[in-house]
N, C-alpha and C positions, 0 to 999 in steps of 0.2 A: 545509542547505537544506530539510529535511525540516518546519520551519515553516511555512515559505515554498509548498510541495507540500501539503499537508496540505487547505486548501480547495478543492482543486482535486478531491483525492480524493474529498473527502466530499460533494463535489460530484457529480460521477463515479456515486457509488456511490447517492445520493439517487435522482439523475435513472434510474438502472438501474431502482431497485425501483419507480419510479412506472411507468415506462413498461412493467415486464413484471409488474406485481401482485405479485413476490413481496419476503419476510420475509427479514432477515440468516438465520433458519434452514430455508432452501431449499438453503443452501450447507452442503456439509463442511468448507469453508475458504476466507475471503476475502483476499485476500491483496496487500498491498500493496507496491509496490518497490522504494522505498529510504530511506524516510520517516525512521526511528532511531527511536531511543525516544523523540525529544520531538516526532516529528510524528505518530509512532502514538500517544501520550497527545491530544493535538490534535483527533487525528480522531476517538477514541472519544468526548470531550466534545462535537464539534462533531454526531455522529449521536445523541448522548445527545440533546443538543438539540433534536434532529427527531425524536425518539422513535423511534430506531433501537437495539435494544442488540446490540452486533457482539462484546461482550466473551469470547462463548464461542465464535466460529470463526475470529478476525481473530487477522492478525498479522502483521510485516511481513519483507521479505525479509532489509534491514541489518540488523535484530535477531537476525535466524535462523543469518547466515551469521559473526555475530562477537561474542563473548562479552565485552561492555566495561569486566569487572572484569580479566579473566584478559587482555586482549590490549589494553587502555589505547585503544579506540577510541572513549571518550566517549559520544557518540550513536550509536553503530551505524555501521553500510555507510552507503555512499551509490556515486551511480554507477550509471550504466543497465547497469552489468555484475549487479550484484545480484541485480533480476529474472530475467532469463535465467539465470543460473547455479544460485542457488536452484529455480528452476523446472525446467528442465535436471535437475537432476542429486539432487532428491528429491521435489518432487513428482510429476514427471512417472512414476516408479519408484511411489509410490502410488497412483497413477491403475490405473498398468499391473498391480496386485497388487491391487486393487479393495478397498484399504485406505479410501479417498476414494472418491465417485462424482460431487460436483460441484463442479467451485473456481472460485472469481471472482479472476482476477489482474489489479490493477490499476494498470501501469507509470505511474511518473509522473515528470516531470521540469520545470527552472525555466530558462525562457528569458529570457535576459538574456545580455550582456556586461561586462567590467569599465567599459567606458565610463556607462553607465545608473546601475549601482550608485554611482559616485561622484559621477554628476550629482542624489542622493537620489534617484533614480526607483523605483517598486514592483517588485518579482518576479514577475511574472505567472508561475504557474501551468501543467500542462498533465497530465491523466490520460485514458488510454486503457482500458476495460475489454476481457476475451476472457472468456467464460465457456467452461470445460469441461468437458464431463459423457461420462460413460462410458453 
């Protein structure tokens, strides 16, 4: 699904920097929630596109919390456990050891049901940013 997520984020994350003037490098780390690696590829192209480059502080939660060579998960996590748990349990320990001082975490997830998808209907989308800063 992290395909399917991926506009929604970069969306998300577009509309953040317009409306508060800052740059991907105002952040220690932006951080996305369960995209995998072919939605965090996605997104990097799609900010490439808007002349965002996020390649030195992005990253995504699925990617962070499962190793896809070593644990056969393909594309990474997925799951709104992701975010939280990744955030939970090493960022928030960075924040608190002032390793990090500002992260943009931005959960995302795709609302649908099995009824929509086999009627070919689209995925829509949905990202939530939180900024936090020490």
């Amino acid at each position: 699904m992290g395909a399917a997520m991926a506009p929604a984020f970069a969306d998300t994350l577009t509309a953040h920097f317009l409306d508060t003037g800052r740059s991907p490098n105002y952040y220690d780390a932006i951080i996305s929630g369960d995209l995998g690696y072919v939605g965090k590829e996605i997104v990097i192209d799609i900010m490439s596109s808007q002349g965002y480059n996020i390649k030195n502080n992005y990253n995504d939660c699925g990617v962070l919390i499962f190793d896809k060579n070593s644990q056969d998960t393909h594309s990474g996590g997925s799951g709104c456990a992701c975010a939280a748990t990744v955030f939970s349990g090493y960022f928030y320990k960075l924040l608190k050891e002032r390793k990090i001082n500002k992260l943009l975490l931005i959960a995302t997830g795709a609302l649908m049901n099995s009824t929509s998808s086999q009627q070919g209907e689209s995925i829509p989308g949905i990202a939530h940013a939180i900024s936090i800063e020490n």
